[in-house]
C-alpha positions as CSV (number, residue, x, y, z in Angstrom):
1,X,111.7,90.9,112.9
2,X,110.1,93.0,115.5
3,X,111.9,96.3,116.6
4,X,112.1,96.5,120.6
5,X,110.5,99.2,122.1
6,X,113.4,100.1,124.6
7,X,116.8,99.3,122.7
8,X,119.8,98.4,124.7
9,X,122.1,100.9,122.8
10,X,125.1,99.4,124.3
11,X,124.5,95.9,123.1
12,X,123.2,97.7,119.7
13,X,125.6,98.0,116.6
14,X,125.0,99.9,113.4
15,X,125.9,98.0,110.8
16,X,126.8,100.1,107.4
17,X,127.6,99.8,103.5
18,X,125.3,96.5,103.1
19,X,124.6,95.2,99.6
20,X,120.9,95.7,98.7
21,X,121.0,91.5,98.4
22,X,120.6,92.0,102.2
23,X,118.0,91.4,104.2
24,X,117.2,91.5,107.6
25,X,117.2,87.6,107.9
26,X,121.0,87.4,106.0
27,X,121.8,89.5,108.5
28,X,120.6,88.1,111.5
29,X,122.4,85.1,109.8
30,X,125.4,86.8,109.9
31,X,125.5,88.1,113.2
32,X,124.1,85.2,115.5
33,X,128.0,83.7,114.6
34,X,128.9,86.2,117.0
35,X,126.4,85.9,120.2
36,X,122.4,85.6,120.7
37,X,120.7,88.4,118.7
38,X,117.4,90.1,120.0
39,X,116.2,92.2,116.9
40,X,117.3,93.1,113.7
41,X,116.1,96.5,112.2
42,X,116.8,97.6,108.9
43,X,115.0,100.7,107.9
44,X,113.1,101.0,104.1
45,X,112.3,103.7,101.8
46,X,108.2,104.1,102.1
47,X,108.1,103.8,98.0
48,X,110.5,101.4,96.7
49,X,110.3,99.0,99.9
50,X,114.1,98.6,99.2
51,X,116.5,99.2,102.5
52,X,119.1,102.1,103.0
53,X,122.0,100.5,102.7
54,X,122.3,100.3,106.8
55,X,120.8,98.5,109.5
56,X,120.5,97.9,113.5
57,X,121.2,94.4,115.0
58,X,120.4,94.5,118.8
59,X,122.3,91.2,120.8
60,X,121.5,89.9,124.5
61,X,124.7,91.3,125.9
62,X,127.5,94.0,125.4
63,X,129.7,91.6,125.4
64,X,128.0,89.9,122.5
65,X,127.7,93.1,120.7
66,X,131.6,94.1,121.4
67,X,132.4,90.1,120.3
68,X,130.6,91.2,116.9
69,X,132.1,94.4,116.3
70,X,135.7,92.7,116.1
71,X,135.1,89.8,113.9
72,X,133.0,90.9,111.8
73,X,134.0,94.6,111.2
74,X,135.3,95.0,107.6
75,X,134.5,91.4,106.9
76,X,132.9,91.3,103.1
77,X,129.2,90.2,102.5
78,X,128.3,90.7,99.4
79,X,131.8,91.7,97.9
80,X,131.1,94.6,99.6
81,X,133.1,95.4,102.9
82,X,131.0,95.9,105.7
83,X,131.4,98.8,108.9
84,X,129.9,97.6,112.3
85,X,130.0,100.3,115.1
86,X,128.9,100.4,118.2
87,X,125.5,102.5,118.2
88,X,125.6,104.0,122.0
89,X,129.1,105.3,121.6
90,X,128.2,107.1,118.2
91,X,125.1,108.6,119.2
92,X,126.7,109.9,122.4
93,X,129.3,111.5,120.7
94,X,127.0,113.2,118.9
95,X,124.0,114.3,120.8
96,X,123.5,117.9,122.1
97,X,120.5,118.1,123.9
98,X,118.3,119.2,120.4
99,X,116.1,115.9,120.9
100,X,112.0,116.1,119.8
101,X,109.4,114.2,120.9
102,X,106.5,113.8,117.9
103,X,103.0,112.7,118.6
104,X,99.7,111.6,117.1
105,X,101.5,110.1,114.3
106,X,99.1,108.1,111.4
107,X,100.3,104.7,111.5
108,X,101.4,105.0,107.9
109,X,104.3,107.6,109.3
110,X,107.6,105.6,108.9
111,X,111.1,106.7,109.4
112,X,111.8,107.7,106.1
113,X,108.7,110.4,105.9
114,X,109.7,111.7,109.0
115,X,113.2,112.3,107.4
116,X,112.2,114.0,104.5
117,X,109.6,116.7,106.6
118,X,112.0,117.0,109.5
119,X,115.5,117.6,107.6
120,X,114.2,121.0,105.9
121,X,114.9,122.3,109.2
122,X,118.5,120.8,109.8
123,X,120.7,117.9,110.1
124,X,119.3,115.1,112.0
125,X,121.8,112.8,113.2
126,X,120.3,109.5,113.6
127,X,117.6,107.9,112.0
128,X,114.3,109.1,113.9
129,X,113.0,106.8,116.4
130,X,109.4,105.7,115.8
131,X,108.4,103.9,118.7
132,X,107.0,100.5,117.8
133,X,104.9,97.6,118.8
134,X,107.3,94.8,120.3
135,X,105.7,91.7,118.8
136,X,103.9,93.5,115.8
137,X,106.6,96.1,114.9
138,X,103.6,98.2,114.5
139,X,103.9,101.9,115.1
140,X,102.6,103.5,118.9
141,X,102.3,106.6,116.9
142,X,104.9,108.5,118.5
143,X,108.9,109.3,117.6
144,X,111.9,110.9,118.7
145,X,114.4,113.3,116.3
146,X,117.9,114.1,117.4
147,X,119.0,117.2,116.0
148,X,122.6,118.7,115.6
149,X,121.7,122.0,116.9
150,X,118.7,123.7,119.0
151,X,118.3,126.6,116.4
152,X,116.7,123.3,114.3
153,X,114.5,121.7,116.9
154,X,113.0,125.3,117.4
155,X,112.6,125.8,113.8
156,X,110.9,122.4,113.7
157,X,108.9,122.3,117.0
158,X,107.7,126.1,115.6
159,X,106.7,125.2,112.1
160,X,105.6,122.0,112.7
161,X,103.6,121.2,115.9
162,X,99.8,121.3,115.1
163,X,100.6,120.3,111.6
164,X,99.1,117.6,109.4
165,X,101.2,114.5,108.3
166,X,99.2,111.7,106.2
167,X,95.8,113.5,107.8
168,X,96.8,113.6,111.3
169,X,97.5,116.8,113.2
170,X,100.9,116.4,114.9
171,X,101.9,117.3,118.0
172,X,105.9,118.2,118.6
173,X,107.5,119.3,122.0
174,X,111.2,118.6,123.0
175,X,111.5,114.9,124.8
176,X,112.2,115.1,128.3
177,X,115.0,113.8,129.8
178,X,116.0,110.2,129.9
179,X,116.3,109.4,134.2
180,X,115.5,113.1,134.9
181,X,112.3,114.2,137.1
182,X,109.9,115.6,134.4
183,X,113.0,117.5,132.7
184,X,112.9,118.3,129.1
185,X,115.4,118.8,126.5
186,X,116.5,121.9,125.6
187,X,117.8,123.6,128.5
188,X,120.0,127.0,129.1
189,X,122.6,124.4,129.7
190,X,122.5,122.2,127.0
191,X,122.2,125.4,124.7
192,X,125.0,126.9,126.4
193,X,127.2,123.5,126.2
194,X,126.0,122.9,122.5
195,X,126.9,126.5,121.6
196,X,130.3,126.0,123.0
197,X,130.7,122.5,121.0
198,X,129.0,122.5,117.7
199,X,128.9,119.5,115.8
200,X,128.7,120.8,112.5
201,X,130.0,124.1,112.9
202,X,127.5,126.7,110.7
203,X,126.0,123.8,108.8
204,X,122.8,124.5,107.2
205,X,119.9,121.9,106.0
206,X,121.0,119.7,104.1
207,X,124.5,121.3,103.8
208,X,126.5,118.3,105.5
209,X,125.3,114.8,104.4
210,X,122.3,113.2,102.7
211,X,120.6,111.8,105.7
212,X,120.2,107.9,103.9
213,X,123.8,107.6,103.7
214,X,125.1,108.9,106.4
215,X,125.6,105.4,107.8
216,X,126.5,103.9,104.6
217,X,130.9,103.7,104.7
């Protein structure tokens, strides 16, 4: 099931603590009881092909997506009790500012690689955006990474850009700004604002979660 290039975030819910039974077509299943759904993402580890225990189920509407987060929050699939959240409010809760744009990436990048080079820098609170082929699901070769804090970006964007990842040299820069003229991320105000509101208050990599369960309730 294809991912969308632009997700609707408010019509988007993450849906955690799914049975490794799932798959993305049970749970498209599953959710289409509640309103027409779009796409249905469930990211996989690169080696065992198996999913993370989480996934993404896009629908037409907010109203769809806020129908679905009622009735089916908590509901068991599985035996297993499931959490479904709505995705823009979580990730706007969370952002700072510390976002990354990554280029030039091999088409065998997937989310989970770019996990495991990213993270050594610092938490990364959502899983990192590769940008993907509407019909094909294939990568464009480009992602974003949402950071907790700027002092990680900078570590990253330092270490990183210019470096090689499955044979490709990568470029990394911070993203500009969503509706913003030509603005990038990681402004004396956002620094100033993030400084004033941690997140994770002097958290270090790896010091608050395991990334692959972070979603997983």
């Amino acid at each position: 099931m294809a991912v969308p290039l632009e997700r609707n975030q408010d019509a988007t819910l993450y849906v955690g603590g799914l049975d490794e039974k799932v798959n993305e077509a049970i749970l498209w299943e599953l959710m289409v009881q509640a309103g027409p759904v779009t796409s249905v993402n469930m990211p996989k580890d690169r080696v065992t092909g198996n999913h993370q225990g989480f996934g993404f189920v896009e629908f037409i509407g907010e109203e769809d997506a806020d129908y679905a987060m009622k009735i089916l929050n908590m509901i068991k699939l599985y035996g297993k009790p499931i959490k479904v959240n709505k995705a823009s409010a979580q990730e706007k809760n969370m952002d700072v500012g510390a976002n990354i744009f990554v280029g030039n990436l091999d088409p065998e990048v997937d989310e989970k690689l770019l996990y495991d080079t990213f993270s050594a820098f610092g938490v990364i609170l959502q899983v990192p955006k590769i940008m993907r082929d509407p019909d094909s699901g294939s990568s464009k070769g480009f992602a974003f990474i949402n950071f907790a804090s700027f002092e990680a970006s900078d570590m990253a964007m330092e270490a990183m850009n210019g470096q090689f990842l499955c044979n490709r040299a990568i470029t990394v820069s911070y993203a500009f700004k969503r509706d913003s003229k030509g603005e990038r991320h990681g402004t004396a105000a956002e620094r100033m604002l993030a400084a004033q509101n941690p997140i994770f208050p002097g958290a270090k990599p790896h010091q608050v979660t395991n990334f692959w369960r972070f979603f997983v309730f």
